[in-house]
C-alpha positions as CSV (number, residue, x, y, z in Angstrom):
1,X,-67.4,-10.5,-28.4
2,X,-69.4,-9.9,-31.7
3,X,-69.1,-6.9,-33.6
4,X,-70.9,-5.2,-36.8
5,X,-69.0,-2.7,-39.1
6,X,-69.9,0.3,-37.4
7,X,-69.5,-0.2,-34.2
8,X,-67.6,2.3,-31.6
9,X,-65.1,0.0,-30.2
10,X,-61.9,0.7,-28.0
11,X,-59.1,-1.4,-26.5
12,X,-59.0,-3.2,-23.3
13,X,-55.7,-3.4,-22.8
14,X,-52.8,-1.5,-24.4
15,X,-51.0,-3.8,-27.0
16,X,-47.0,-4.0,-27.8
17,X,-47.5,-3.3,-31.3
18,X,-50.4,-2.1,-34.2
19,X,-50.5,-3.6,-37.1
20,X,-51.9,-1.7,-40.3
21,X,-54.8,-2.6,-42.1
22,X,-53.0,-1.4,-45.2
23,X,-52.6,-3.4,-48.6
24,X,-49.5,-4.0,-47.3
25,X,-49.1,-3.9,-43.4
26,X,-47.0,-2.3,-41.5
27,X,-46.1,-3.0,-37.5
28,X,-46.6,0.6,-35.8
29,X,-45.5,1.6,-32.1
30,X,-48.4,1.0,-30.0
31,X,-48.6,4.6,-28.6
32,X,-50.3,5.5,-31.6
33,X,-54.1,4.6,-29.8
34,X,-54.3,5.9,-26.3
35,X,-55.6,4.1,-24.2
36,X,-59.0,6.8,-24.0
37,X,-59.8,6.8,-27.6
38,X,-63.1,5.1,-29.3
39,X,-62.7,3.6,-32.8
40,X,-65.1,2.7,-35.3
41,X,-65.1,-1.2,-36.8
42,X,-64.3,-0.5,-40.9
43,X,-64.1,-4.3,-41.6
44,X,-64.0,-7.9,-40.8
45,X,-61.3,-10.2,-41.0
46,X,-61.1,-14.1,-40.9
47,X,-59.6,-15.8,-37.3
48,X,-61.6,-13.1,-35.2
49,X,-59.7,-10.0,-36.5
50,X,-61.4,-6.4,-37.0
51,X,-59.6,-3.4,-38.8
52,X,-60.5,-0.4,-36.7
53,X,-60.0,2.9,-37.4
54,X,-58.5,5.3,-34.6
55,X,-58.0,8.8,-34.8
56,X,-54.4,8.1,-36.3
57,X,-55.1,5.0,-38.6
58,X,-56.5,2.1,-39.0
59,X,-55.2,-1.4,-37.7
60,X,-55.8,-4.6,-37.7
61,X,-57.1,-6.3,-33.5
62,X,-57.8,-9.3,-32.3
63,X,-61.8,-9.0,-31.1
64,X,-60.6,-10.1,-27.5
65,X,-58.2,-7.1,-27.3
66,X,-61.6,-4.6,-27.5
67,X,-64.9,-3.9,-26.0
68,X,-67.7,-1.8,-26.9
69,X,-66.9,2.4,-26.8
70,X,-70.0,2.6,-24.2
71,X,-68.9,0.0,-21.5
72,X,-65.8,1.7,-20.1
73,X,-67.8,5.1,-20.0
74,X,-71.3,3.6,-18.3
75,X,-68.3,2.5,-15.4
76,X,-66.7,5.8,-14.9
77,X,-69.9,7.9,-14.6
C-alpha cells in the first residue's frame, strides 16, 4: 500500500503492541487504538513504516498492518 502524509488510515488487524513515534519510543498496550478508529499519516519512515496519529498518540505501523479510513466504511454501508 502507498500512502501520502495526510492520509486517513486505520488498522487491519489489531496488533500485540504500539510503539511510539516519540524521540525516544516507548512500547504501549495495544488497546490504546480500537479497532473503529481512523488516523491521519504525520510522517514517513524508512523499511515501510508510517507514524500515525490516533486519537490517543501517535505510533509508529508497518504499512501492511493499515488500509485506507474509507475502505472498511464503503463495506459496511
Amino acid at each position: 500500500m502507498t500512502v501520502s502524509i495526510g492520509d486517513k488510515v486505520r488498522l487491519i488487524s489489531p496488533m500485540s503492541y504500539l510503539k511510539t513515534a516519540d524521540p525516544m519510543p516507548m512500547l504501549r498496550p495495544s488497546d490504546l487504538v480500537g479497532s473503529d478508529e481512523s488516523g491521519a499519516v504525520v510522517a514517513l519512515h524508512p523499511l515501510e513504516i508510517a507514524a500515525v496519529r490516533f486519537r490517543r498518540g501517535t505510533f509508529l505501523i508497518p504499512l501492511d498492518r493499515l488500509c485506507p479510513a474509507g475502505v472498511e466504511d464503503e463495506k459496511q454501508g
